[in-house]
C-alpha positions as CSV (number, residue, x, y, z in Angstrom):
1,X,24.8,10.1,37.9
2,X,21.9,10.2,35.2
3,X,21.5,7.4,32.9
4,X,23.2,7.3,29.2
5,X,21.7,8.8,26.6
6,X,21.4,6.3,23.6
7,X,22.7,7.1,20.5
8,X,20.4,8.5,17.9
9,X,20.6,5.5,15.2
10,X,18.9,3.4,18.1
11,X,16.0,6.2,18.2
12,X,15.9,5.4,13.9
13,X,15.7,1.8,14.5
14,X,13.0,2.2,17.4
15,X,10.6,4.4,15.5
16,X,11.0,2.0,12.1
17,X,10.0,-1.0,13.9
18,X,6.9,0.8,16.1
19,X,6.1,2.6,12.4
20,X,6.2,-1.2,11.4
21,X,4.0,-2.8,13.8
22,X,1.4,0.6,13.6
23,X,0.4,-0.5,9.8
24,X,1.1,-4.3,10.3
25,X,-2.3,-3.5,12.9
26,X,-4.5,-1.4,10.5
27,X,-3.9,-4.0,7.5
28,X,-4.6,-6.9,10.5
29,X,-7.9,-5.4,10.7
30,X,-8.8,-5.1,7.6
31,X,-8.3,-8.7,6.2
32,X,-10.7,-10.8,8.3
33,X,-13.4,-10.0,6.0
34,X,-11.7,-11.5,2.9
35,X,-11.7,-14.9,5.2
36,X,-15.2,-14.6,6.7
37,X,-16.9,-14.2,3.2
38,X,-17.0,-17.8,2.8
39,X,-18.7,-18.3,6.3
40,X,-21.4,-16.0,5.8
41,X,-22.0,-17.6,2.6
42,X,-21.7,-21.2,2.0
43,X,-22.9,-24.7,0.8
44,X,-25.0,-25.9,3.5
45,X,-25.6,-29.2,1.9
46,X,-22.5,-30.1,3.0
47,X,-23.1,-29.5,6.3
48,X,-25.1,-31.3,9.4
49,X,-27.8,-29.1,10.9
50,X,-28.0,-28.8,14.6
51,X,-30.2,-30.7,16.4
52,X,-32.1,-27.3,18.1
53,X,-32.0,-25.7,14.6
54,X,-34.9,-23.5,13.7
55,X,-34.8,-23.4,10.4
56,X,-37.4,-25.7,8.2
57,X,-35.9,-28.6,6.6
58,X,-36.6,-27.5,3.2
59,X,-34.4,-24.6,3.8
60,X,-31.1,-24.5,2.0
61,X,-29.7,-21.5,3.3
62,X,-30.2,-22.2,7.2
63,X,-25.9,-22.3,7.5
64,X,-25.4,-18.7,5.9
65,X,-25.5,-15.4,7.8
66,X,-28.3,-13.1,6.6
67,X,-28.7,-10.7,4.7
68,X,-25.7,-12.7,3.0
69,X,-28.1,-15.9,2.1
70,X,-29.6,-15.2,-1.0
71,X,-28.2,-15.6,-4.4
72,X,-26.7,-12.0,-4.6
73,X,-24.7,-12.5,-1.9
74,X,-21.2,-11.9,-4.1
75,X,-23.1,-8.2,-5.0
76,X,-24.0,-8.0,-1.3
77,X,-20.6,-8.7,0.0
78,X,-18.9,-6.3,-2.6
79,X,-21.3,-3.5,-1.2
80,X,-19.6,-4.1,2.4
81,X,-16.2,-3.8,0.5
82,X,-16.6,-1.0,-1.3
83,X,-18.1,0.8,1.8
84,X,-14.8,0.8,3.0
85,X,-12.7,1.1,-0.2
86,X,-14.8,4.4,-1.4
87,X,-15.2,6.0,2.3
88,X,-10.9,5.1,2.2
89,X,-10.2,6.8,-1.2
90,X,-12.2,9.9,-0.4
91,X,-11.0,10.4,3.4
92,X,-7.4,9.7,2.2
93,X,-6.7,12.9,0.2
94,X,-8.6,15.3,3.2
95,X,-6.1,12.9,5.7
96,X,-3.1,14.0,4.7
97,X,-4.1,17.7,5.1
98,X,-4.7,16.9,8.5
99,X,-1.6,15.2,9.0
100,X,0.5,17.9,8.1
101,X,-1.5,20.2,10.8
102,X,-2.0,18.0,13.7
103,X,0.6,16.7,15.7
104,X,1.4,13.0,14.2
105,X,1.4,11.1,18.0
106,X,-2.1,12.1,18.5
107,X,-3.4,11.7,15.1
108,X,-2.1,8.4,14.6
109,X,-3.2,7.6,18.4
110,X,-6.8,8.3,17.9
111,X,-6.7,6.5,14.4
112,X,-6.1,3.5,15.8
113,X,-8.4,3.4,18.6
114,X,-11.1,4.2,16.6
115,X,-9.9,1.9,13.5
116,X,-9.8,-1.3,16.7
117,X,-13.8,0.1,17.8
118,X,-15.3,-0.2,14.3
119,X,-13.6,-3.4,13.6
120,X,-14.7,-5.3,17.1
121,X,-18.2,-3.4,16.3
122,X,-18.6,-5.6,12.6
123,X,-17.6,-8.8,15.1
124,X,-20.0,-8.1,17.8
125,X,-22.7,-7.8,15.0
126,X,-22.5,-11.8,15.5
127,X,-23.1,-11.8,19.1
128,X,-25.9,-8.9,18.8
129,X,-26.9,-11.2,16.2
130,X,-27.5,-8.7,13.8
131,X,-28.7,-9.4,10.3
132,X,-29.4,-5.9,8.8
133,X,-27.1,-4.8,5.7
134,X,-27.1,-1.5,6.6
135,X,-25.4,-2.4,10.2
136,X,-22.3,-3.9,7.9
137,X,-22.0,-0.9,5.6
138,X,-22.3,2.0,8.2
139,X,-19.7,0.1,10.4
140,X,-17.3,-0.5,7.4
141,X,-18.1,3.1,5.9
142,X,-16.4,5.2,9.5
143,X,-13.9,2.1,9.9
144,X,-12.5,3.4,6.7
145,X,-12.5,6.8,7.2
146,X,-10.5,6.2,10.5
147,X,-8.1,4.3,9.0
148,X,-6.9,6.9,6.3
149,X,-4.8,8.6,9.4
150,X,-2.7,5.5,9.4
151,X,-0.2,5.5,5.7
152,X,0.0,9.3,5.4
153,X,1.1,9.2,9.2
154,X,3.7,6.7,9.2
155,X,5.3,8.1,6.1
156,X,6.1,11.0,7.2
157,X,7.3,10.0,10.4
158,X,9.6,7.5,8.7
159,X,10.5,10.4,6.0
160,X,11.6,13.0,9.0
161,X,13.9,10.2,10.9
162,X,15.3,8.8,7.5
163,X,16.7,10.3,4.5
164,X,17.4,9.7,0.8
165,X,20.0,6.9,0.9
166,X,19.2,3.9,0.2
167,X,15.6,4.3,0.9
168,X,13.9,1.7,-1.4
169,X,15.6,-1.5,0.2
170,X,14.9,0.3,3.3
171,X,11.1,1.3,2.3
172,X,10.8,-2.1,0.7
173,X,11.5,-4.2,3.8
174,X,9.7,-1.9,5.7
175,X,6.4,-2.2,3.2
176,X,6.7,-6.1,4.4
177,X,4.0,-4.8,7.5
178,X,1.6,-4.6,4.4
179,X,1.9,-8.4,4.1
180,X,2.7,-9.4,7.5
181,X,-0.9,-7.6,8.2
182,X,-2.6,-9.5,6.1
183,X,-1.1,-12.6,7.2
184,X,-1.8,-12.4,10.7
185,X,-5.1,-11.2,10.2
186,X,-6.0,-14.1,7.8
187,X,-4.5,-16.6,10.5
188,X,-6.0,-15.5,13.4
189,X,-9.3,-14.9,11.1
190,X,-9.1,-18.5,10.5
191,X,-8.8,-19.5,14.1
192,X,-12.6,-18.6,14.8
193,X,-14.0,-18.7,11.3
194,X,-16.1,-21.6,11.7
195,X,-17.6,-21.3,14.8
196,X,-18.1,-17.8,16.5
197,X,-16.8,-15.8,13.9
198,X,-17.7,-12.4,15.2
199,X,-13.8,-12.6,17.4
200,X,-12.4,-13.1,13.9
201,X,-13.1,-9.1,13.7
202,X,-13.0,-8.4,17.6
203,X,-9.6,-10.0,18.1
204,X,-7.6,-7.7,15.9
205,X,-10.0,-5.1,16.6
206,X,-9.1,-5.2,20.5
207,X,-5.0,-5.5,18.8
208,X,-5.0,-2.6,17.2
209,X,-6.8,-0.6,19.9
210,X,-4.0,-1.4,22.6
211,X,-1.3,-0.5,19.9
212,X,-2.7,3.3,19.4
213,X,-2.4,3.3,23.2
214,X,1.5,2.2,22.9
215,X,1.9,4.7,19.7
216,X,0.7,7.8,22.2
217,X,3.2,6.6,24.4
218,X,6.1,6.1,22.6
219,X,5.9,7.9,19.2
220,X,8.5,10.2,18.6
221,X,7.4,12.4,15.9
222,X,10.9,13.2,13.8
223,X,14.1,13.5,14.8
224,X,15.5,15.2,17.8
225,X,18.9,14.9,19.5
226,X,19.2,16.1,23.3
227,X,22.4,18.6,23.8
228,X,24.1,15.7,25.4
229,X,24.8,13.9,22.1
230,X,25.6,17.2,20.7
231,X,29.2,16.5,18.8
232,X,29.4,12.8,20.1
233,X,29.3,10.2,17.4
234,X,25.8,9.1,16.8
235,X,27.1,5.2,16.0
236,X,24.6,2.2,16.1
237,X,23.6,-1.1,13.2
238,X,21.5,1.9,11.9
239,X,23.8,4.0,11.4
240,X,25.8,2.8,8.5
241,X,22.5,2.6,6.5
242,X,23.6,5.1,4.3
243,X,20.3,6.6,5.0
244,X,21.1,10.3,5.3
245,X,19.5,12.6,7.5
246,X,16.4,13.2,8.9
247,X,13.8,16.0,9.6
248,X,15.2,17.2,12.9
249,X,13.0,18.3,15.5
250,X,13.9,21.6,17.5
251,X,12.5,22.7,21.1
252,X,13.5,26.1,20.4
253,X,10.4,28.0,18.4
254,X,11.2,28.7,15.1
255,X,9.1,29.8,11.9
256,X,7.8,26.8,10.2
257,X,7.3,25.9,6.7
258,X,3.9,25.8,5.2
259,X,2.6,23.5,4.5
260,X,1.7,22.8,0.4
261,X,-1.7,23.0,-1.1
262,X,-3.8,20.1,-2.6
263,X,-3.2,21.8,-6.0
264,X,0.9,22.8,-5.3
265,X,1.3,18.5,-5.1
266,X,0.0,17.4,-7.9
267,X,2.3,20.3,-9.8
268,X,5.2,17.9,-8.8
269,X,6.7,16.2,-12.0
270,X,5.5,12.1,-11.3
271,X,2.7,13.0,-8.8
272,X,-0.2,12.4,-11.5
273,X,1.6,9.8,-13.1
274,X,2.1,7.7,-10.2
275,X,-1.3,8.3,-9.0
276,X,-2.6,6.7,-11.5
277,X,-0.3,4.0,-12.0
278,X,-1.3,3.1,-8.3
279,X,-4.8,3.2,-9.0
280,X,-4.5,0.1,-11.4
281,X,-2.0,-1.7,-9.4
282,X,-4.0,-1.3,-6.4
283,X,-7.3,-2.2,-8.1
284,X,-5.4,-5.4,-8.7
285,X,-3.9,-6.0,-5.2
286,X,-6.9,-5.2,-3.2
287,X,-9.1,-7.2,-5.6
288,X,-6.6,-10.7,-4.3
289,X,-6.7,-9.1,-1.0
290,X,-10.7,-9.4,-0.5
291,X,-11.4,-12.0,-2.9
292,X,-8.7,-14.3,-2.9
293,X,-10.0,-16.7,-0.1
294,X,-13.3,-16.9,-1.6
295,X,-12.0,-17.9,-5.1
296,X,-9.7,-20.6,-3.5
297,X,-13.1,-21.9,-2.0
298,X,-15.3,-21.7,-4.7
299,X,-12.1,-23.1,-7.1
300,X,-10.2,-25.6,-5.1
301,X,-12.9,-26.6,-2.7
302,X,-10.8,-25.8,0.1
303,X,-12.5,-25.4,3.8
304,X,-13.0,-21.6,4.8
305,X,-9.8,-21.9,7.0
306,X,-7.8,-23.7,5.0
307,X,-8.6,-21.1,2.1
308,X,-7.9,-18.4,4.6
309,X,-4.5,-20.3,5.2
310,X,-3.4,-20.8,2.1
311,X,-4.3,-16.5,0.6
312,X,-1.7,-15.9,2.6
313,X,1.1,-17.2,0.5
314,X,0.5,-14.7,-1.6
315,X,1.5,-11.9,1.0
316,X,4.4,-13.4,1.4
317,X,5.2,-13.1,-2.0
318,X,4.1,-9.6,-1.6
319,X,6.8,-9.4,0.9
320,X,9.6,-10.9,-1.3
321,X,8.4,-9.0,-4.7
322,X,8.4,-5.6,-1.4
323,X,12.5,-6.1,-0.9
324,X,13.3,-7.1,-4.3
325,X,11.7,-4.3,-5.8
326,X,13.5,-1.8,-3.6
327,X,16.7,-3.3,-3.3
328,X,16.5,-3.1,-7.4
329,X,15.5,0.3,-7.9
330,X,18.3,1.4,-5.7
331,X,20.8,-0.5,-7.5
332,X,19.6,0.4,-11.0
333,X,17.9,4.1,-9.9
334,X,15.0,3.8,-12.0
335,X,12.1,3.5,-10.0
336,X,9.9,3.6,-12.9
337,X,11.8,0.6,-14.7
338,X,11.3,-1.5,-11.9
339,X,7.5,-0.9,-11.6
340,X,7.0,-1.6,-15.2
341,X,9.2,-4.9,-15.1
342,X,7.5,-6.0,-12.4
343,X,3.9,-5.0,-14.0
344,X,4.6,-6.6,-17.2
345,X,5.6,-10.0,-15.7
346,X,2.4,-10.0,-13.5
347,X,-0.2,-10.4,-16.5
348,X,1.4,-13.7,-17.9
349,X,1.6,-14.9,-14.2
350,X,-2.0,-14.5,-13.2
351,X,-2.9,-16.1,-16.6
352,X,-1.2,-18.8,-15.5
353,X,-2.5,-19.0,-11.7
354,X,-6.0,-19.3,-13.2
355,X,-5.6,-21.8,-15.5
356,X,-3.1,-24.4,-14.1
357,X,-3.0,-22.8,-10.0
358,X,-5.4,-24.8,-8.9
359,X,-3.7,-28.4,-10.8
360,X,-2.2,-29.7,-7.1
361,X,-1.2,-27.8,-4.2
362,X,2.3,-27.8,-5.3
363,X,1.3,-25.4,-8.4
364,X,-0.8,-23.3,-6.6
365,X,2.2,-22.7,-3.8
366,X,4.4,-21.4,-6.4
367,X,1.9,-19.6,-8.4
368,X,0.6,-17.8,-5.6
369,X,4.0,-16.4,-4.4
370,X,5.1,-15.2,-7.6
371,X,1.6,-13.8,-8.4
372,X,2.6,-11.8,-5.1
373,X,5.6,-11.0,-5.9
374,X,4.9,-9.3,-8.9
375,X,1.5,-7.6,-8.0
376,X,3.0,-6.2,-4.7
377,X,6.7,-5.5,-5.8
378,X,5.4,-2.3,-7.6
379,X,2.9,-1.2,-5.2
380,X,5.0,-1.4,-2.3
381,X,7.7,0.6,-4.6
382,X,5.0,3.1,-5.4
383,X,3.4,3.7,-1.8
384,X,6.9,4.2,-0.2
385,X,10.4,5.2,-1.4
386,X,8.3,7.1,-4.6
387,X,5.9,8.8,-2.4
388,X,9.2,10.0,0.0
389,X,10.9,10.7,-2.8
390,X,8.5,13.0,-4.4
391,X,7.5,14.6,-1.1
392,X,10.8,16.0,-0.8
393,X,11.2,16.8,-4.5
394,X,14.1,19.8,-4.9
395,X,10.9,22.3,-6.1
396,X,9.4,22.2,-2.4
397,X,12.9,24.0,-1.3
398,X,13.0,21.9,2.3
399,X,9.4,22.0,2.4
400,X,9.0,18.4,4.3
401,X,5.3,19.5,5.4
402,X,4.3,18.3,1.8
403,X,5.4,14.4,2.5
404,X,1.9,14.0,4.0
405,X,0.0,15.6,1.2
406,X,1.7,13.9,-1.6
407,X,1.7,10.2,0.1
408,X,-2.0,11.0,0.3
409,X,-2.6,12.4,-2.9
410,X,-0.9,9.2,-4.2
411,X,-2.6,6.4,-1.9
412,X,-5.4,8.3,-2.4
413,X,-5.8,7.9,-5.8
414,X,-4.9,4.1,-5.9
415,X,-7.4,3.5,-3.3
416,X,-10.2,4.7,-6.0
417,X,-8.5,1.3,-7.8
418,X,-8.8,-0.5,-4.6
419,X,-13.0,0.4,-4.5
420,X,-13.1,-0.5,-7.8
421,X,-11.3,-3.9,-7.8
422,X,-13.5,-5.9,-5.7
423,X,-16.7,-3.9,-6.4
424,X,-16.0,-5.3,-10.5
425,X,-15.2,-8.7,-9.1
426,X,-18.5,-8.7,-7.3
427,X,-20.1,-7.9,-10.1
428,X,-17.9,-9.8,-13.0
429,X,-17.4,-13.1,-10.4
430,X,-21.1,-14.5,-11.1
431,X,-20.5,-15.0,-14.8
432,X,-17.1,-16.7,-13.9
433,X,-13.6,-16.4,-12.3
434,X,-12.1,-16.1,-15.7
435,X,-13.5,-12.9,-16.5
436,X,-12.3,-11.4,-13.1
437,X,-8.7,-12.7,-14.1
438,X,-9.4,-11.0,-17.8
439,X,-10.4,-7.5,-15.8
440,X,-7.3,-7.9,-13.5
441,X,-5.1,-8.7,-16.3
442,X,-6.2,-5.6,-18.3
443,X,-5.6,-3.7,-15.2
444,X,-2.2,-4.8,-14.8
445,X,-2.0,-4.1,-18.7
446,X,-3.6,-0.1,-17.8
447,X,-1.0,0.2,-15.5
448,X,1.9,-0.3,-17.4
449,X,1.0,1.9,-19.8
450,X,0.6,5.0,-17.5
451,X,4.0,4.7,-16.7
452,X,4.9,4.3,-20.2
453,X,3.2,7.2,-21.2
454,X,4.5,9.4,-18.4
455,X,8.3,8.9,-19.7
456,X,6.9,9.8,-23.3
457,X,5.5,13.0,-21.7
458,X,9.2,13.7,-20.2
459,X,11.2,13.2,-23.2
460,X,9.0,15.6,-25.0
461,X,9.4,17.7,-22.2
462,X,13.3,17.6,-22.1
463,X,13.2,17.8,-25.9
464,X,11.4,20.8,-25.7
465,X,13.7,22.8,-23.5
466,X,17.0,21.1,-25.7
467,X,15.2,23.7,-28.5
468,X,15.8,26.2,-26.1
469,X,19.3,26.0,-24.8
470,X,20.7,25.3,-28.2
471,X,24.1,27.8,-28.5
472,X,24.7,27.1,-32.4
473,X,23.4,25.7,-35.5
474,X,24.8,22.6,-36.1
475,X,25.0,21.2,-32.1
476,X,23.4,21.9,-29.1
477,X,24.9,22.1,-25.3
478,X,22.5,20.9,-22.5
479,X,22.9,20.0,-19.4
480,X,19.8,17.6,-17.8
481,X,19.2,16.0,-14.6
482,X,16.2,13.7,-13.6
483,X,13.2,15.1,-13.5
484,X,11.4,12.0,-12.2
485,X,11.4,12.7,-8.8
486,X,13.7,16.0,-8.8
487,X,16.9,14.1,-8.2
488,X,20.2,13.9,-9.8
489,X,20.5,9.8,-10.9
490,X,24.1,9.8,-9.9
491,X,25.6,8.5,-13.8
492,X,27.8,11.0,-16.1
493,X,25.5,11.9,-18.6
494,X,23.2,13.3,-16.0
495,X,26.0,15.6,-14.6
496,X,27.9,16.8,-17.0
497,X,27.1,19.1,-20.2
498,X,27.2,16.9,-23.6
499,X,27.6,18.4,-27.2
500,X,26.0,16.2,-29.8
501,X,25.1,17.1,-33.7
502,X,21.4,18.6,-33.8
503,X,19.8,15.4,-35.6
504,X,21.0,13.3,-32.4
505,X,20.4,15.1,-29.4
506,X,16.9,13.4,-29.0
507,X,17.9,9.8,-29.6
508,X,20.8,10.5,-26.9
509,X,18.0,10.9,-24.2
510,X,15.9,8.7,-25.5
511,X,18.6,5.7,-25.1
512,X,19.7,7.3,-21.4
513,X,16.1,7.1,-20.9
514,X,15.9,3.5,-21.6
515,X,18.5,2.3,-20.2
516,X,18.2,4.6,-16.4
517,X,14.0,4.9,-16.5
């Protein structure tokens, strides 16, 4: 007889884990930079020249890899950054158009081949033994274009297969393929580093390339369940996630939803606000991301593989402050308390990294994974569960199409941050590390405040509208809900209708707001 069908939580569990491994490959690629800086730049002094060396033996720079050996190297390198970065922020919001319009399978597939092409290309500019800047920039400039298919993609994918439940624990362990990325990309970064280093960027380059080829095979777009399962009892370990349901998938034409404009998503209460929250967490993230190794080198006079090694403590801090973050939010349901929390612990913490880190490996251990904790808790918070949340805000009646174009809109706009992060500490880093921590600090600080702002905004909002369901004089009736992300918070006040004296009905939201946002 024909084989058993498998029951439709394994199909969830299956496309979380290949979502997983899809983005753990595109941040792979991107993190052998961070590690190589220090080899393309460094203090040949302290190094013994070959015996068939070229170079003159007045020349101090015969170690570094040009056009990266004169004394503007740092502005040089942040150039090759912020190709990426800027090419990134601008093809991220035209990506999520696309990915609402093209099928996901191919999109994704195609991102990935070309994401693994550009990154072996920057490698094989060792072997080719190429030495031109604008080599570096134009290869980093389409490298991250092509990688702007990849977040929109797998968040929608992971928004039609799961549903609201409990997704920031979910979307919080699942953000971990952020850090486990960047982890595995600084490690096997570090393997070649000081010898050939051009397979630093062809190894994950060739990684990422086979896994596009396993994504066209194997991606299942959203969720579908044959007519055999029809009735049964869909029971697996993903089952009793308290996930909800999907975006189901039909075979059967049908007329589709369409999808929202660029304009129609940022209408959505907490788009803008989050947007721009993102850009100054990210400018802070991505600024540790690329620059991190280098300052470890400069700072603790670590080898270039050791200093690779050791960045990567703070991703997994990143993947602790990930889970935490999510698994709080759900548990309180106030996304927007967590990211603040989180925010305003960071700025002490990276104070503190800079001025006592680098006092014994011990300190700079612990530092490091609380500094990543508390930088990454709120951008993994604000790149997942709030971007699915707000893509499926109650105002879009159904419409999931718009996950694409608000996860975009959102990354989008904290990947302006993530240019400008490095590109400042390129620029800031010559007059001293303590003035990049100063500019990440006030970042953290900028942050925080947009949030802050943005529940200001809603309680003037929701005052506004008391004004105008007030029945009598001396109390007014209203009935609110959370207009954060367009969903009801679950607690009494939010559910039921309250009667309060006029000169109270302010302070009343103003304490719910404190104590649920």
């Amino acid at each position: 007889g024909p084989a058993p069908e498998l029951p439709l939580g394994w199909f969830r569990g299956f496309i979380l884990l290949l979502t997983f491994f899809i983005y753990t490959c595109y941040h792979m690629s991107r993190k052998p930079i961070s590690v190589v800086k220090s080899r393309l730049h460094q203090n040949c002094s302290e190094l013994v020249k070959p015996v068939n060396d070229s170079h003159s033996l007045n020349d101090t720079t015969w170690c570094d890899w040009a056009p990266f050996d004169k004394n503007n190297y740092k502005e040089l390198l942040g150039a090759v950054d912020n190709a990426f970065l800027v090419a990134y922020a601008i093809g991220m919001f035209i990506s999520g158009i696309f990915g609402e319009r093209l099928p996901l399978r191919y999109y994704l597939s195609a991102g990935m081949l070309l994401s693994g092409l550009f990154t072996s290309l920057f490698g094989l500019g060792y072997f080719w033994n190429i030495h031109m800047l604008w080599y570096f920039v134009l290869i980093q400039i389409c490298n991250g274009l092509v990688q702007t298919t990849g977040w929109p993609s797998v968040v929608t994918c992971v928004g039609n297969w799961f549903g609201k439940g409990k997704r920031g624990l979910i979307m919080g362990i699942w953000n971990s393929h952020t850090s486990v990325g960047n982890i595995l990309g600084s490690l096997i970064a570090g393997v070649w580093v000081n010898e050939q280093w051009g397979l630093s960027f062809v190894a994950p380059g060739a990684v990422t390339a086979a896994m596009g080829v396993i994504t066209f095979l194997f991606l299942i777009e959203c969720e579908w369940t044959p007519p055999s399962l029809w009735g049964s009892e869909l029971s697996s370990p993903f089952s009793s996630w308290g996930l909800g349901e999907g975006s189901w998938c039909s075979k059967e034409p049908s007329v589709q939803p369409a999808a929202i404009s660029f304009l129609g998503a940022l209408r959505i209460p907490g788009v803008v606000e989050f947007s721009l929250c993102l850009l100054f967490a990210k400018l802070v993230s991505y600024t540790f991301l690329y620059w991190l190794p280098l300052y470890i080198f400069n700072v603790a006079h670590f080898s270039a593989k050791q200093a690779g090694d050791l960045s990567t403590l703070f991703d997994v801090g990143g993947i602790m402050g990930g889970i935490m973050a999510g698994l709080i939010s759900d548990y309180t349901n106030g996304r927007a308390t967590t990211c603040c929390i989180m925010l305003i612990l960071a700025a002490p913490m990276m104070f503190l990294y800079n001025y006592i880190g680098q006092n014994g490996i011990t300190n700079s251990i612990v530092m490091l994974i609380i500094c990543g904790a508390l930088v990454n808790g709120p951008y993994a918070l604000i790149t997942t569960a709030v971007s699915a949340d707000l893509g499926t805000h109650q105002s879009l009646k159904g419409n999931a199409k718009a996950l694409s174009t608000v996860t975009a809109i959102i990354d989008g706009t904290g990947s302006i941050g993530a240019a400008l992060g490095p590109l400042l500490a390129g620029l800031i880093s010559p007059t001293g590390w303590n003035n990049v921590f100063y500019m990440l600090i006030s970042a953290d600080i900028l942050a925080c405040l947009v949030r802050v702002l943005g529940v200001v905004g809603i309680r003037a909002e929701w005052c506004l509208q008391l004004r105008k369901e007030r029945t009598c004089s001396d109390s007014c009736l209203f009935r609110f809900q959370d207009r954060r992300q367009g969903l009801d918070v679950g607690q009494d006040p939010a559910k039921m209708c309250l009667s309060f004296p006029r000169g109270i009905c302010t302070s009343v939201i103003s304490l719910y707001l404190s104590v649920h946002f």
